[in-house]
LOKE-408537 format. One record per atom (N, C-alpha, C, CB): residue number from 1; residue in three letters; atom name; x, y, z. Coordinates in pm, whole numbers. Glycine has a CB too. Layout:
BEGIN
  nr rest atom     px     py     pz
 NUM  ALA   CA      X      Y      Z
...
% end
This chain:
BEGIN
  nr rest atom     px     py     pz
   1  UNK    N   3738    801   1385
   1  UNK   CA   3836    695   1366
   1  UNK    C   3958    728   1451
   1  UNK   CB   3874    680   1216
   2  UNK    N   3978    657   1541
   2  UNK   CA   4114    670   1649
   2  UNK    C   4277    623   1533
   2  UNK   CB   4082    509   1822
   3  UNK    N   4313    751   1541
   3  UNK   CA   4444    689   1446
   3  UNK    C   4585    738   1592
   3  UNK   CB   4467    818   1225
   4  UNK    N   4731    661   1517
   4  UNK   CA   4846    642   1592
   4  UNK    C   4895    721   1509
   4  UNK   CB   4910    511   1621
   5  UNK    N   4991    841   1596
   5  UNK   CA   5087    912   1494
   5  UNK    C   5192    839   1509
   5  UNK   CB   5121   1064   1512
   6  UNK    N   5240    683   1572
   6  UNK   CA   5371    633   1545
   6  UNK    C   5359    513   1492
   6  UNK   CB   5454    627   1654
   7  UNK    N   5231    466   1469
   7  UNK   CA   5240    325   1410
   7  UNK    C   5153    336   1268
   7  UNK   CB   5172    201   1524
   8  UNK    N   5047    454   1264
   8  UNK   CA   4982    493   1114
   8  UNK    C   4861    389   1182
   8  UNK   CB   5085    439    925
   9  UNK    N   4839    314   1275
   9  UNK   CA   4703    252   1284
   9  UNK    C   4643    312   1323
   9  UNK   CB   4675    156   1337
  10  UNK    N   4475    252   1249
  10  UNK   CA   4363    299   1226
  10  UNK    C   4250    208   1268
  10  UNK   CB   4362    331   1099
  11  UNK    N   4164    196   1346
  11  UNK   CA   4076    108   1369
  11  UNK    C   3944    156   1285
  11  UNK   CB   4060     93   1520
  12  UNK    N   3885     96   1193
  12  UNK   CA   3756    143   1163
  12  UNK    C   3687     74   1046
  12  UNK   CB   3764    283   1138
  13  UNK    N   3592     64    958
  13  UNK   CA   3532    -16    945
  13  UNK    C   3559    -46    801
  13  UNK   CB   3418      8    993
  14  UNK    N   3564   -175    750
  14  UNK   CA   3555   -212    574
  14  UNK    C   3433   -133    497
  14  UNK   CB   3517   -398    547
  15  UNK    N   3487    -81    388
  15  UNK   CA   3363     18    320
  15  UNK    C   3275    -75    238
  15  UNK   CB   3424    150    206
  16  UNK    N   3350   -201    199
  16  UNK   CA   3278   -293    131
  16  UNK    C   3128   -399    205
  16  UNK   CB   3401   -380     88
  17  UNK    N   3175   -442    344
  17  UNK   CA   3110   -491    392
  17  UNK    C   3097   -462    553
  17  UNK   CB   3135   -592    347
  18  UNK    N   3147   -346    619
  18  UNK   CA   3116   -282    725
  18  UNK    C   3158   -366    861
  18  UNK   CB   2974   -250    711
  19  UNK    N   3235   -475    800
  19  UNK   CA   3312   -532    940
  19  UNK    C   3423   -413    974
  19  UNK   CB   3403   -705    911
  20  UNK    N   3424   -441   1113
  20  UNK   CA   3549   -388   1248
  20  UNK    C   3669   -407   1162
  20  UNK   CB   3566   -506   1422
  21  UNK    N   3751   -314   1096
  21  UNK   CA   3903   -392   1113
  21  UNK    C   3966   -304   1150
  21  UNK   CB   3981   -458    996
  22  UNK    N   4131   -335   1172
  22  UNK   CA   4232   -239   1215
  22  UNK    C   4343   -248   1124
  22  UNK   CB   4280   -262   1356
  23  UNK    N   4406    -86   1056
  23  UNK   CA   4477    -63    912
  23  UNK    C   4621    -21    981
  23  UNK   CB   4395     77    794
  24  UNK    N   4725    -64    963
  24  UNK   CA   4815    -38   1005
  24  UNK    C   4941    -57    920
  24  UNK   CB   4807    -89   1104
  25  UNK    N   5017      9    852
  25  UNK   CA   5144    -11    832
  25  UNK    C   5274   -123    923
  25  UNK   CB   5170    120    840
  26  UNK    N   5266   -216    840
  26  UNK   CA   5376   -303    913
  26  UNK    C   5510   -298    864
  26  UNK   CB   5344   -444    909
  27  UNK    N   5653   -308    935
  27  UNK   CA   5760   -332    847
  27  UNK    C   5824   -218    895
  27  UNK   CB   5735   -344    691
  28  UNK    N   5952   -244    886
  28  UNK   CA   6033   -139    851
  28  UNK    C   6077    -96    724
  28  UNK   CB   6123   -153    906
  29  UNK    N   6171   -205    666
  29  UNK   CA   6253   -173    573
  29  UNK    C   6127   -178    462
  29  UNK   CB   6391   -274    558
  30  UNK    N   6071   -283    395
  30  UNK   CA   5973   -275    293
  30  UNK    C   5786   -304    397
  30  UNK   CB   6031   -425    153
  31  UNK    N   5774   -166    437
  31  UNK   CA   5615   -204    506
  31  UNK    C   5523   -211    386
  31  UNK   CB   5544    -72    624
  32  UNK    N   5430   -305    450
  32  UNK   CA   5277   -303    393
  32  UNK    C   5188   -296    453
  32  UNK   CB   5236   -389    334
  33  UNK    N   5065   -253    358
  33  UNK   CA   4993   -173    469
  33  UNK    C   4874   -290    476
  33  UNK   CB   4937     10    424
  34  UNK    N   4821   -295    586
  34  UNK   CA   4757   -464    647
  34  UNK    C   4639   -390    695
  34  UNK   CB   4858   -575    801
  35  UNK    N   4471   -404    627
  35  UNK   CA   4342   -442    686
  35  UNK    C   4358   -548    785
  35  UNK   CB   4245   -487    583
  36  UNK    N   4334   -560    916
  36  UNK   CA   4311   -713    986
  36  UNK    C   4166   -722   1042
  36  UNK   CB   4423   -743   1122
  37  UNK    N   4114   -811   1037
  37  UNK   CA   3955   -792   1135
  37  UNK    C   4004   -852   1246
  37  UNK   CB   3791   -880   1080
  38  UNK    N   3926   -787   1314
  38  UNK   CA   3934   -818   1474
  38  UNK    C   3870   -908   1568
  38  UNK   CB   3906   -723   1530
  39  UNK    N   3821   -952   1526
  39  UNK   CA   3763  -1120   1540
  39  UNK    C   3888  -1207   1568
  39  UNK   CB   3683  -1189   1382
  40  UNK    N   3884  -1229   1705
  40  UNK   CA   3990  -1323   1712
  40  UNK    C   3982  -1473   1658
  40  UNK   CB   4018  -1328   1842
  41  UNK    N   4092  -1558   1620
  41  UNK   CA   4056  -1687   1558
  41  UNK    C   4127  -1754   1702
  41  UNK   CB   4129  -1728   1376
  42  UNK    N   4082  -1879   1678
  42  UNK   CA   4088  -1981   1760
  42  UNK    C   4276  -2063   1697
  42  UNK   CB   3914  -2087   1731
  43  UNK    N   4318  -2136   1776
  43  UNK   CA   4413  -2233   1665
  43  UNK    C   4404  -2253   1600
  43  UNK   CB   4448  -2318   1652
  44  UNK    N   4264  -2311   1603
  44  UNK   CA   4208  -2411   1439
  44  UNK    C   4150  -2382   1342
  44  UNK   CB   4122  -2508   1442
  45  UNK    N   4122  -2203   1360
  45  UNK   CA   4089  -2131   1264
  45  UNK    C   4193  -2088   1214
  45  UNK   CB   4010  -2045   1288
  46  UNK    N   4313  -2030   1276
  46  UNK   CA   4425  -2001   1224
  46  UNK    C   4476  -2082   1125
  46  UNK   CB   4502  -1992   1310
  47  UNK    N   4442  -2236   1173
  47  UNK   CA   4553  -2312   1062
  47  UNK    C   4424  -2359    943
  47  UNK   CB   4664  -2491   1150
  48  UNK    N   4323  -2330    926
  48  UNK   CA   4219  -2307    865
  48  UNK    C   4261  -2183    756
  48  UNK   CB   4109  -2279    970
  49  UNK    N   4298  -2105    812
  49  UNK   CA   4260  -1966    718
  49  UNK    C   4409  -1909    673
  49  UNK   CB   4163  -1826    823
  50  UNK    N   4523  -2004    721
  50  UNK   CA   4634  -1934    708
  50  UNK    C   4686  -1995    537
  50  UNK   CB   4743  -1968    853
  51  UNK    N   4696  -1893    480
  51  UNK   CA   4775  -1931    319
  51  UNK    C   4881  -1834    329
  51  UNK   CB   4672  -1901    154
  52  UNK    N   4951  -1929    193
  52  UNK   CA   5075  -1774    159
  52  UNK    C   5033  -1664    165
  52  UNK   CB   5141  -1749     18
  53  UNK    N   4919  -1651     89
  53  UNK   CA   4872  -1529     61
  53  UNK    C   4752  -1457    193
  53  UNK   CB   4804  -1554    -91
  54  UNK    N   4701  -1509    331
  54  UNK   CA   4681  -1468    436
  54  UNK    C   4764  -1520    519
  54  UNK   CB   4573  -1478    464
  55  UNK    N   4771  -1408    571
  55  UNK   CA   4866  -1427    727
  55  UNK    C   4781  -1390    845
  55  UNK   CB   5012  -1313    739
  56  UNK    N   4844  -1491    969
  56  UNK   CA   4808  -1437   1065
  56  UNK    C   4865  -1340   1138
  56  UNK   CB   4787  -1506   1119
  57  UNK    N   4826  -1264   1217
  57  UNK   CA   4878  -1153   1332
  57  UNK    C   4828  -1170   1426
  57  UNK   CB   4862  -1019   1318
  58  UNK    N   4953  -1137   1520
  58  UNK   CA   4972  -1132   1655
  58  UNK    C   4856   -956   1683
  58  UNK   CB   5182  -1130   1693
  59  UNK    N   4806   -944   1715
  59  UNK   CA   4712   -771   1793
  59  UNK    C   4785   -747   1957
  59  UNK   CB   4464   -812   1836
  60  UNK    N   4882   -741   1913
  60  UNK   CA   4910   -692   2038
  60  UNK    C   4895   -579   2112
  60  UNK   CB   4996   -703   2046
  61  UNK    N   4795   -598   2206
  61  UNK   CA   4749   -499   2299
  61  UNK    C   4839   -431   2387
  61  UNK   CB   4662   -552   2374
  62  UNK    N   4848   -285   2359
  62  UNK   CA   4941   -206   2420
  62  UNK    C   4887   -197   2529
  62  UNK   CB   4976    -86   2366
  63  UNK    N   4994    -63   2653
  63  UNK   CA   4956    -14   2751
  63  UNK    C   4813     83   2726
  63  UNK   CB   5075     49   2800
  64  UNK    N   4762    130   2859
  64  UNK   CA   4623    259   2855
  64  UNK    C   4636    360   2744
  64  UNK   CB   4618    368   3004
  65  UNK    N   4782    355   2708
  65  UNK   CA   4788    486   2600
  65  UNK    C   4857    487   2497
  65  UNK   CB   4832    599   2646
  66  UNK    N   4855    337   2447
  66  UNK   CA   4917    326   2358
  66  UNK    C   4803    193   2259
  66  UNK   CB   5077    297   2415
  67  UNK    N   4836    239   2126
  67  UNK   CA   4733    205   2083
  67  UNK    C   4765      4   2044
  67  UNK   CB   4700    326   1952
  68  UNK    N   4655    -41   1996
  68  UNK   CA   4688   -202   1971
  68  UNK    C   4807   -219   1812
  68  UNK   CB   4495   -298   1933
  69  UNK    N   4904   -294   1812
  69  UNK   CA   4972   -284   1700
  69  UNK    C   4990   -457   1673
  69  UNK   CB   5114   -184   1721
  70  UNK    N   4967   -453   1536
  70  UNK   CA   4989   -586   1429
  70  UNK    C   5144   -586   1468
  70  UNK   CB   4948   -561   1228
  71  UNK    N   5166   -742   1512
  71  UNK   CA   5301   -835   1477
  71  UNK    C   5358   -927   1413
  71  UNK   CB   5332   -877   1533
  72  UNK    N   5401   -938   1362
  72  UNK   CA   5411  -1102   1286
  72  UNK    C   5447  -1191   1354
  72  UNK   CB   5501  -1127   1176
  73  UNK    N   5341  -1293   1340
  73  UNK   CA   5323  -1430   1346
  73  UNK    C   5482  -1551   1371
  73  UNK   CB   5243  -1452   1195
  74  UNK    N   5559  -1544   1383
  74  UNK   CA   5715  -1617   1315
  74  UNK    C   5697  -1773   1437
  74  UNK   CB   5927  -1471   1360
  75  UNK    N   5811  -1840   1342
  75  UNK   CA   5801  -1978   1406
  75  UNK    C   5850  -1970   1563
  75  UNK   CB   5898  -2087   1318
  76  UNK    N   5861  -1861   1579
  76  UNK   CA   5945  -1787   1714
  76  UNK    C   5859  -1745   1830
  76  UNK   CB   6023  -1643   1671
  77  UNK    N   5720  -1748   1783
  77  UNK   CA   5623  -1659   1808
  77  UNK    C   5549  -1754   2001
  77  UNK   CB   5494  -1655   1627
  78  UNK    N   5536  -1722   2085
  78  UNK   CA   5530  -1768   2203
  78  UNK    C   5414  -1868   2145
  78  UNK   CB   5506  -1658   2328
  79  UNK    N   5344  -1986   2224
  79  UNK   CA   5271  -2039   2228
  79  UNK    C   5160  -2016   2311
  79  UNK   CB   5316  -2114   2230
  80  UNK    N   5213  -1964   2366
  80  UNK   CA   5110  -1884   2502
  80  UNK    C   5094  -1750   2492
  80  UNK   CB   5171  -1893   2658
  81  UNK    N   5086  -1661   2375
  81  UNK   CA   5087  -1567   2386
  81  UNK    C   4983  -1535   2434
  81  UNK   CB   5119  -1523   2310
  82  UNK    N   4938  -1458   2523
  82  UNK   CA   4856  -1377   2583
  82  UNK    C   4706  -1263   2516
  82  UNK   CB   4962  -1309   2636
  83  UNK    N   4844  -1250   2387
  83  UNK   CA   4709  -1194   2259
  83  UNK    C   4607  -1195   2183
  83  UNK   CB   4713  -1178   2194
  84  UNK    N   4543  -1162   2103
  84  UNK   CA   4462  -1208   2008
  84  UNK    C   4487  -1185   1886
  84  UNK   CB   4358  -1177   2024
  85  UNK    N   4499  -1336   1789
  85  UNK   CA   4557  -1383   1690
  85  UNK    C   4440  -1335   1569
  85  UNK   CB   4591  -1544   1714
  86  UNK    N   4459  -1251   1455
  86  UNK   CA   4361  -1238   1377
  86  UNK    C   4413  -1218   1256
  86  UNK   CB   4277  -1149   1413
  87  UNK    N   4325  -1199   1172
  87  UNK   CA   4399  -1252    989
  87  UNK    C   4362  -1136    872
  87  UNK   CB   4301  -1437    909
  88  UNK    N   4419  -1110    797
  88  UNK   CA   4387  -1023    672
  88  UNK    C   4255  -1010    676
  88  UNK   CB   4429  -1077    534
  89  UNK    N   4194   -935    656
  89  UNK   CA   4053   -896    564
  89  UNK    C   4039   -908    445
  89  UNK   CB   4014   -777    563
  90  UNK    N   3952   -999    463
  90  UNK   CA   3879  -1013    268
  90  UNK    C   3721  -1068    331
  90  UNK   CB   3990  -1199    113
  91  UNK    N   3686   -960    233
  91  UNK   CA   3523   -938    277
  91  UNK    C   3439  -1007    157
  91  UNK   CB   3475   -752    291
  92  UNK    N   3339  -1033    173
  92  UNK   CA   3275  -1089     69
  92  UNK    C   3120   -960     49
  92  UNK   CB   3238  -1276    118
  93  UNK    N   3164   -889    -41
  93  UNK   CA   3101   -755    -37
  93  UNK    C   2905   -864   -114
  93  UNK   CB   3228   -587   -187
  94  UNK    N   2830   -769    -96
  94  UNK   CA   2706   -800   -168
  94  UNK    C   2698   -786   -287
  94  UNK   CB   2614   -743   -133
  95  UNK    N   2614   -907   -382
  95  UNK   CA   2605   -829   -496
  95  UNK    C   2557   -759   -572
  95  UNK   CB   2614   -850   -538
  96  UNK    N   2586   -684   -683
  96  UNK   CA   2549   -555   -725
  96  UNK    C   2466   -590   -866
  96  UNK   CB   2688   -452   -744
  97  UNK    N   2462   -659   -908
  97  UNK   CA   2360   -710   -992
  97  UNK    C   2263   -781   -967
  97  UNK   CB   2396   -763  -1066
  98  UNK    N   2141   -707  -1065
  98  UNK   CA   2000   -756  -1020
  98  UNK    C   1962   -920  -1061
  98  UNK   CB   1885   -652  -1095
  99  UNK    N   2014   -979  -1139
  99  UNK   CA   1957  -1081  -1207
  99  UNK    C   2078  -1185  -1171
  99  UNK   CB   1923  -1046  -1372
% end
């Protein structure tokens, strides 16, 4: 698992259902700590999947040696950004009962 000693991100996989995501501490003053999958969404998935309670992120791809870091999304946020836009993780694990 490739981790950042300045941002705490982590790229590696959901234990529940074994998708790609990337774990990163966001925030300064009050951070939280954010699963995102890496599946980029389209616009229309974004405004599809975006609730209070999911957000989208900006993945902004660093330089050769610096690793990819979660941004927030704000009404500020370019239209053209260059990045790839992706959303909380929530997995829909298998189920564990037989019947």
């Amino acid at each position: 698992m490739a981790r950042s000693r300045t941002t705490g991100a982590a790229d590696s996989r959901c234990p529940s259902c074994g998708a790609a995501v990337h774990r990163q501490w966001v925030g300064r003053v009050a951070a939280l700590r954010i699963t995102a999958d890496l599946t980029p969404l389209t616009p229309e998935q974004q405004h599809a999947v975006r609730t209070p309670n999911r957000l989208i992120w900006c993945l902004h791809q660093g330089g050769p040696y610096t690793p990819p870091q979660l941004r927030s999304i704000s009404p500020f946020h370019r239209a053209d950004c260059p990045h790839p836009h992706v959303t909380e993780h929530h997995c829909n694990p298998e189920p564990t009962t037989l019947f």
